[in-house]
C-alpha positions as CSV (number, residue, x, y, z in Angstrom):
1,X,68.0,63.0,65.2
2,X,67.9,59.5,66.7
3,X,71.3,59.0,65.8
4,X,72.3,62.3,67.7
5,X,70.7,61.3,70.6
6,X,71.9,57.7,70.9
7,X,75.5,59.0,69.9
8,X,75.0,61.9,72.9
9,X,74.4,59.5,75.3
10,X,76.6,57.2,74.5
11,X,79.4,60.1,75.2
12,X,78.1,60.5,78.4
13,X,78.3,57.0,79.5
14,X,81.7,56.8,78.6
15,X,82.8,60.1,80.4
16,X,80.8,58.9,83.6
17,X,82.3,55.5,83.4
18,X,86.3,56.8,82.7
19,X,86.0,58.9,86.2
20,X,86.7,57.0,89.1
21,X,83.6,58.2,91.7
22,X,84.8,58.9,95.0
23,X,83.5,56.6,97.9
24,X,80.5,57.7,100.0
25,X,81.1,60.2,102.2
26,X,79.1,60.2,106.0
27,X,76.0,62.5,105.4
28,X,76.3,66.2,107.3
29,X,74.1,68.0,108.5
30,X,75.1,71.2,106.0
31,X,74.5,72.7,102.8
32,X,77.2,72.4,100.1
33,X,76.7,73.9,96.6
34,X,79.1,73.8,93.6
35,X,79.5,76.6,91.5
36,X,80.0,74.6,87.7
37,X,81.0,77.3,84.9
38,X,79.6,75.6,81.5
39,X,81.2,77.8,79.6
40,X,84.9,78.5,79.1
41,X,84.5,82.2,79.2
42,X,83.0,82.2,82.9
43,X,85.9,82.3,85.2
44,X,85.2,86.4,86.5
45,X,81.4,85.1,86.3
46,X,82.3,82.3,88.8
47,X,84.2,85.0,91.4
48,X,81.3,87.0,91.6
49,X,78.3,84.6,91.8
50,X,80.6,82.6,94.9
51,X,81.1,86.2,96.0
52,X,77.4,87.2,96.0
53,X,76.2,83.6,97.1
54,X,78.7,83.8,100.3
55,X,77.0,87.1,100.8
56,X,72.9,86.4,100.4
57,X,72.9,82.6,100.8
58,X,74.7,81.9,103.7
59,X,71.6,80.1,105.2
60,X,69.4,77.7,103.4
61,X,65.9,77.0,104.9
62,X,64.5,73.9,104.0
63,X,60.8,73.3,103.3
64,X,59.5,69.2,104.5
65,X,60.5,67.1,101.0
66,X,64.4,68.8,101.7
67,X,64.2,67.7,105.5
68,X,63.0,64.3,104.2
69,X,65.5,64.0,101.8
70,X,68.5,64.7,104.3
71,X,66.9,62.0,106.9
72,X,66.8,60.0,104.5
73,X,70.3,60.2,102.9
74,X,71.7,60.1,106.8
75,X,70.2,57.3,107.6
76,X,71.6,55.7,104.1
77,X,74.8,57.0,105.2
78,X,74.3,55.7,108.5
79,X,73.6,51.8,107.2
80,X,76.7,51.9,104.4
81,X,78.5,52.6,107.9
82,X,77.2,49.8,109.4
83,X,77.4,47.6,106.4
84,X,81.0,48.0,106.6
85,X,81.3,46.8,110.5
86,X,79.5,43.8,109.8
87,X,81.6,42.8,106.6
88,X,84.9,43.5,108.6
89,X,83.5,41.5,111.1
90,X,81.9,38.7,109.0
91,X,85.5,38.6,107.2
92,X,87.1,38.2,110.9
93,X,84.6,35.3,111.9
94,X,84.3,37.6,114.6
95,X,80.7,36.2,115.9
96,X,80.7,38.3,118.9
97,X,81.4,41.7,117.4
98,X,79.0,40.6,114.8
99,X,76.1,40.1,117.2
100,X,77.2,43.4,119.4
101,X,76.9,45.3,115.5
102,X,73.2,43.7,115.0
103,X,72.4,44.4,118.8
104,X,73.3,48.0,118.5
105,X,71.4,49.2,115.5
106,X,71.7,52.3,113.6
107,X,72.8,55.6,115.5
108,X,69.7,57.7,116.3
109,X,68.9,60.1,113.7
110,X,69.8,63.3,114.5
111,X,67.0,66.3,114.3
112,X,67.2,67.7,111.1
113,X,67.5,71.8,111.3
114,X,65.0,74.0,109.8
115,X,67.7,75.8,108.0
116,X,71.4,74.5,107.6
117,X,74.5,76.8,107.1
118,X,75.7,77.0,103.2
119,X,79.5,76.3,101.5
120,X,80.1,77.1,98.2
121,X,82.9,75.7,96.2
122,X,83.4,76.8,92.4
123,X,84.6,74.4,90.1
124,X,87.1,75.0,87.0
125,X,85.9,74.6,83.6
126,X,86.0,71.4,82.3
127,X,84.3,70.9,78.3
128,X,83.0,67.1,78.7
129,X,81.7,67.6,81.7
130,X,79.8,70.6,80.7
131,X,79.0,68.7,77.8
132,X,77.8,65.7,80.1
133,X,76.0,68.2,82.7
134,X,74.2,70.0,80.0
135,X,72.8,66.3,78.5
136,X,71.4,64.8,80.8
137,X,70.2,65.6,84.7
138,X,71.0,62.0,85.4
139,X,74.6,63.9,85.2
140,X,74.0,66.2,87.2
141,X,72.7,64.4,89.9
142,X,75.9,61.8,89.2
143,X,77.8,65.1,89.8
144,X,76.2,66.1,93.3
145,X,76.6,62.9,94.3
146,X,80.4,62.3,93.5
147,X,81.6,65.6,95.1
148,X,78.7,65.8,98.2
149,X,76.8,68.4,96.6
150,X,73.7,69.4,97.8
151,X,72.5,71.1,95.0
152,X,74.3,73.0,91.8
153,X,74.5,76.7,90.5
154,X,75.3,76.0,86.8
155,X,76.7,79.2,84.8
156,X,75.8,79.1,81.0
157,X,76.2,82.1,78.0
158,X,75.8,82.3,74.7
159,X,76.6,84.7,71.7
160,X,73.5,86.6,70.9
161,X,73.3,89.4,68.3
162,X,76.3,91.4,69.6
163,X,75.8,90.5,73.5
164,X,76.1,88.1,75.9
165,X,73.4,85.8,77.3
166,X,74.0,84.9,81.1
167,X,72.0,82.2,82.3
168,X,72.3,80.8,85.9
169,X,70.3,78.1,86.9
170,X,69.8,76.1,90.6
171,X,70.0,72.4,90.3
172,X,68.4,70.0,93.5
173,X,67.6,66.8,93.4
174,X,64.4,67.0,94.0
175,X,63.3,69.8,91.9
176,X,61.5,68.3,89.1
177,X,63.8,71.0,86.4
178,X,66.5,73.3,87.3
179,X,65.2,76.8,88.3
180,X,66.4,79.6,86.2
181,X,67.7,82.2,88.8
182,X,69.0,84.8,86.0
183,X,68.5,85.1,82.3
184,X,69.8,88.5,81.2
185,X,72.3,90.0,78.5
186,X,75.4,92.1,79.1
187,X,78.4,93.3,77.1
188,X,81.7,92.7,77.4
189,X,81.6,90.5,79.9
190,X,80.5,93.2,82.4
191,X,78.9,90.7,84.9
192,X,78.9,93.6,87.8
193,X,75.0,94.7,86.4
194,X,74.2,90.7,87.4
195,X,75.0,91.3,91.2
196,X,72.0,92.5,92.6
197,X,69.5,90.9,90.8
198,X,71.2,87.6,91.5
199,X,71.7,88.4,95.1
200,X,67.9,89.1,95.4
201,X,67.3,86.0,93.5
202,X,69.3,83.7,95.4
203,X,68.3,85.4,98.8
204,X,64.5,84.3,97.9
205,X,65.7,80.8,97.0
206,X,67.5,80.0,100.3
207,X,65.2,81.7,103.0
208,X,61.9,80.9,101.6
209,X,60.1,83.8,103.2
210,X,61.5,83.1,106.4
211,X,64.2,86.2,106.2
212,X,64.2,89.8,104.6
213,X,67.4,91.9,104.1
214,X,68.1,95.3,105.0
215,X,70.8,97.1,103.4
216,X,72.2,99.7,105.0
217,X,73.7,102.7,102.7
218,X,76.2,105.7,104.0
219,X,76.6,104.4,107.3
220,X,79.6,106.2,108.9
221,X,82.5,104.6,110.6
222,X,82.8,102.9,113.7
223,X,78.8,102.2,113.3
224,X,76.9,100.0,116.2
225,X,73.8,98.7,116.1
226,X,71.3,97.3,118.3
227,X,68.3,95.4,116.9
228,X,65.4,94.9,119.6
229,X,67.0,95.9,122.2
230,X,70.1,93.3,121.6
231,X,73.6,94.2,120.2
232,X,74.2,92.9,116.6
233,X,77.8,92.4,115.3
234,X,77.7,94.5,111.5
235,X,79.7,92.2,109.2
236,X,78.7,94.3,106.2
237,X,76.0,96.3,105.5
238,X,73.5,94.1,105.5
239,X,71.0,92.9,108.0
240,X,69.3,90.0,107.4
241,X,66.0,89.8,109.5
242,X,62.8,88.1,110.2
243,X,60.4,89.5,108.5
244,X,57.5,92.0,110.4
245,X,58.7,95.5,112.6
246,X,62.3,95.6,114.1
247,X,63.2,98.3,115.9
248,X,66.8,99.8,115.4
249,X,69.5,101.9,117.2
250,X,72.6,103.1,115.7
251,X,75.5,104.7,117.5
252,X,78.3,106.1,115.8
253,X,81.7,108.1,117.3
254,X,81.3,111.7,116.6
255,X,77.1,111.5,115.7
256,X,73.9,111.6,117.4
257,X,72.5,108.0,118.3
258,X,69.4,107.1,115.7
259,X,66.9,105.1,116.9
260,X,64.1,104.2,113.9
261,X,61.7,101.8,113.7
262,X,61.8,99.5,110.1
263,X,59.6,96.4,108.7
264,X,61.5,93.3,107.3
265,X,60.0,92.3,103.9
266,X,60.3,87.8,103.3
267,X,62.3,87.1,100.6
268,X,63.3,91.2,99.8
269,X,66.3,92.9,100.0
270,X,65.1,96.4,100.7
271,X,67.8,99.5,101.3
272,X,67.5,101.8,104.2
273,X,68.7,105.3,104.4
274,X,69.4,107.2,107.6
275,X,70.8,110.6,108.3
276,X,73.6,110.8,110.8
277,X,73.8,114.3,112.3
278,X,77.4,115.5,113.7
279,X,77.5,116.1,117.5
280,X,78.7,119.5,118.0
281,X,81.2,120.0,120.8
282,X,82.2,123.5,122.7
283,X,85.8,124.9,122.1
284,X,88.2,123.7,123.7
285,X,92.0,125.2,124.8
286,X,95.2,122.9,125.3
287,X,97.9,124.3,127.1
288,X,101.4,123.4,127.3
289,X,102.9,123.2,131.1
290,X,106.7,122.9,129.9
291,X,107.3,125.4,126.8
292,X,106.6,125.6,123.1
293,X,105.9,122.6,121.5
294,X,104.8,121.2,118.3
295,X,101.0,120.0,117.8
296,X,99.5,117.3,115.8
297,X,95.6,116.6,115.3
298,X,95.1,113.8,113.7
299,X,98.7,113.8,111.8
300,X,98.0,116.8,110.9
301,X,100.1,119.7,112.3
302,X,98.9,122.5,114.5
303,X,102.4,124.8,114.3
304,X,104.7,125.4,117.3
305,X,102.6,127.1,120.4
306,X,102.5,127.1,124.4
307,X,98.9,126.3,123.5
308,X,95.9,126.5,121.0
309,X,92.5,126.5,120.9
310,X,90.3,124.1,119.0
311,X,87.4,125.9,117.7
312,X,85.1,122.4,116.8
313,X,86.2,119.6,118.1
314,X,85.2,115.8,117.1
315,X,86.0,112.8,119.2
316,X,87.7,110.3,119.1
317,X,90.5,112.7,119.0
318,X,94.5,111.8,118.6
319,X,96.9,114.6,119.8
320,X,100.6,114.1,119.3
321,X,102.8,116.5,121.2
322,X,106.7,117.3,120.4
323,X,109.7,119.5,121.9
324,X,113.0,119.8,122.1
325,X,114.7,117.5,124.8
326,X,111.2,116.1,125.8
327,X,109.7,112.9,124.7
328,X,107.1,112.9,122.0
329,X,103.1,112.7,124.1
330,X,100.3,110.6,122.8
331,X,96.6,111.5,124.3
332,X,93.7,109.9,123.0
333,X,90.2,111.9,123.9
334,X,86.9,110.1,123.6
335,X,84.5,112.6,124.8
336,X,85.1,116.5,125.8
337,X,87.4,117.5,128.9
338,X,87.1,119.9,131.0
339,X,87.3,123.5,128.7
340,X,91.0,123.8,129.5
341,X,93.0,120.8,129.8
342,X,97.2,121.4,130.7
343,X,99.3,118.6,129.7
344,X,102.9,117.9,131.0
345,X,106.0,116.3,128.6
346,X,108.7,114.3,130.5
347,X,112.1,115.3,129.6
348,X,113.5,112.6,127.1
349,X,114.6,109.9,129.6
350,X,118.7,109.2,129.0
351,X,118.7,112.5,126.1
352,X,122.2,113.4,128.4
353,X,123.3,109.4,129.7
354,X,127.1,110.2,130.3
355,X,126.2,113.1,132.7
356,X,123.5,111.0,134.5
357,X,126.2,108.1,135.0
358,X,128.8,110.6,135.7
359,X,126.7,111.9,138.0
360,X,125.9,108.2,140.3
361,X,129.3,107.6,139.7
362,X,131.0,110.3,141.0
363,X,128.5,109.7,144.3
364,X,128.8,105.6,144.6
365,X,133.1,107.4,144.6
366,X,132.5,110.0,147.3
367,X,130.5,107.5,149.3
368,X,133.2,104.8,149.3
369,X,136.2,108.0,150.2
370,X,134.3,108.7,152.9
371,X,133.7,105.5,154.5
372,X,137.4,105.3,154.1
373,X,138.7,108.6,155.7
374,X,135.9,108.0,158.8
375,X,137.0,104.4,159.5
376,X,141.3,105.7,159.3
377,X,140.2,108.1,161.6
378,X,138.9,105.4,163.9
379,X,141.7,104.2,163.4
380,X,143.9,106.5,164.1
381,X,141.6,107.7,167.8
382,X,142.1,103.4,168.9
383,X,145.9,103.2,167.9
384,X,146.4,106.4,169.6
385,X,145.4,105.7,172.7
386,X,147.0,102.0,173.0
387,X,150.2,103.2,171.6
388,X,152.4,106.0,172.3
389,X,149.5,108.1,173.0
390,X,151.7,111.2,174.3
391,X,153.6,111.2,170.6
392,X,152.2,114.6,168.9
393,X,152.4,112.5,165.9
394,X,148.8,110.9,166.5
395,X,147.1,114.6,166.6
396,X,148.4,115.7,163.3
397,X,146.8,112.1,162.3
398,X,143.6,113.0,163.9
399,X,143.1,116.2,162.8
400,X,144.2,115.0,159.1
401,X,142.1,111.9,158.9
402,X,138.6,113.7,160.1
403,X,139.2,116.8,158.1
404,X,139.4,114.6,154.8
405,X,136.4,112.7,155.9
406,X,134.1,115.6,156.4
407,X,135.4,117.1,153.4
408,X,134.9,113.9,151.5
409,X,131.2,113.3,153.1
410,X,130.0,117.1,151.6
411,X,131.4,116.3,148.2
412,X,129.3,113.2,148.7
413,X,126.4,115.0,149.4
414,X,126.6,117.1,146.8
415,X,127.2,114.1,143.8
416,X,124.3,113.2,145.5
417,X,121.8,116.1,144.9
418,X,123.1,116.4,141.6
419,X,121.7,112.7,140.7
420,X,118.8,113.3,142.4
421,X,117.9,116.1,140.4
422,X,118.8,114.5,137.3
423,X,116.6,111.6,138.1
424,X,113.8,113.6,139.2
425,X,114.1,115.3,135.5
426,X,113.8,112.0,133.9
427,X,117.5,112.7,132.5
């Protein structure tokens, strides 16, 4: 047995000593846990305790020793820091910078929080250091150290008449042993029956009565929430609380607003039910101003109608609206209109381009003959009267000239009303 032991920790001197240790890192004022699978079998284990532990432990609330411990282990931190001036500047002879080092001190501590946010990290399997971690604690706390970790959630299992033991224990520092969170048996590796007892263990571990969960079960979609009067951001399903009387206030498209008053329970994660009643809404007609068209509620279609009548209406509501040669109509209603609401589609804009351009064209042409015939007849009237103005040559000019430019200026006007109308038609 002596043997054993001696040869054990001989191993774990020689593992310890082969990896390099990373150098200190500057103490933060966070929580960081590793997630350390002893076992190689625990890699869908490992998913779902850093999924659950995200979930539950987010915060950590520290009791006194813990805010002692991170004081002290900053202001540690702090003096390697300053350590490291003063050899720089010892190795520079720099006697000024030295005294400026000395004069200044150590940083002033910071105030250490009464709870910290939480980050896990999940390790991979590796079978001498689980062999190491599981011989000795002065391995473990090796371990924290070399990675800046706060504290440990080690996963162990073992064969045990047919199933499997799951064991998951919390290392700190400062516990005196590791705390066993879970200690429970499953088969075939069916680690889902492990969520909620770990969740509730873990939640009492990291709020220390100072929080109480409520889990909220068939909430409907779109769900807001109010919690004393002040708007809370849902996340997930969970509320986490202080514990005592809360009041509530739930508000949900398409339901009736709940307002209920619940009592947080330290360390508990407790479910609440509610009952969401549908608001009922009066019929409501939708008529069509252009012609048939096709209707869509929701994706769904309605069938081809000047208008239809919706018998129980929810809200939010998404109509879609298509016909022949108009464009396709979007409306979004988020609470009831009027009983009868008309809605108007806008011919498809450029469903007939060529006749549309044809159409300006054949204007921007008239306009430019026209200009043309009324300025030769100008023309004509000046040149007439300066030169030969008794040759009966200028009045069959005259008479030509401003009969093609009013005939030109009401073919004008008609490209004209022909655009117009085109435009107005949103062709």
């Amino acid at each position: 047995m002596g043997k054993n032991m001696a040869l054990t920790t001989v191993c774990i001197v020689l593992f310890l000593l082969c990896v390099s240790p990373l150098p200190a890192q500057e103490g933060t004022l966070s929580f960081s846990i590793g997630i350390v699978p002893l076992d190689a079998r625990l890699d869908t284990l490992t998913e779902m305790v850093g999924t659950v532990a995200e979930r539950y432990g987010n915060q950590m609330f520290l009791d006194e020793s813990e805010q002692a411990l991170l004081a002290t282990e900053w202001e540690k931190q702090a003096q390697i820091q300053q350590n490291k001036k003063l050899s720089k500047a010892y190795n520079s002879h720099d006697q000024e910078k030295i005294q400026q080092i000395l004069d200044e001190g150590l940083p002033e501590r910071p105030i250490i929080p009464r709870a910290l946010s939480v980050t896990y990290q999940g390790e991979q399997f590796n079978s001498d250091l689980a062999k190491a971690l599981q011989a000795s604690d002065d391995a473990l706390a090796w371990f924290c150290s070399k990675n800046g970790y706060d504290a440990l959630l080690l996963l162990d299992s073992e064969e045990l008449a047919g199933f499997q033991r799951v064991r998951i224990h919390y290392y700190h520092p400062l516990l005196a042993e590791k705390r066993t969170l879970i200690d429970s048996l499953v088969q075939n590796a069916y680690y889902q029956v492990l969520e909620e007892p770990f969740g509730k263990a873990l939640f009492a571990l990291s709020s220390k009565g100072n929080l109480g969960v409520l889990s909220l079960t068939n909430i409907p979609p779109g769900l807001s929430i109010s919690i004393d009067g002040k708007p809370k951001d849902l996340v997930d399903t969970n509320l986490i609380l202080t514990p005592g009387p809360h009041s509530l206030a739930l508000h949900a498209p398409g339901y009736q607003p709940v307002e209920v008053e619940v009592e947080s329970k330290a360390d508990v994660i407790q479910p609440i039910h509610f009952s969401f009643e549908e608001v009922s809404y009066p019929p409501m007609v939708l008529h069509s101003e252009n012609a048939k068209i096709h209707w869509f509620l929701e994706g769904k279609p309605l069938g081809e109608h000047l208008s239809i009548s919706l018998s129980d209406p929810t809200y939010p509501m998404v109509l879609s609206l298509h016909g022949d040669g108009f464009s396709q109509k979007v409306v979004h209603l988020n609470s009831p209109p009027p009983k009868a609401l008309s809605i108007t589609l806008n011919a498809k804009e450029l469903a007939y381009p060529s006749l549309r351009d044809d159409a300006q064209k054949d204007f921007y042409k008239g306009l430019r003959n026209t200009i043309l015939w009324f300025g030769t007849y100008i023309g004509c009237t000046v040149l007439s009267r300066m030169y030969a103005p008794d040759n009966p040559l200028w009045q069959v000019g005259l008479v030509g000239t401003s009969s093609l430019a009013l005939v030109s200026s009401m073919a004008m006007a008609v490209d004209f009303l022909s655009y117009e109308s085109m435009a107005a038609a949103g062709i």
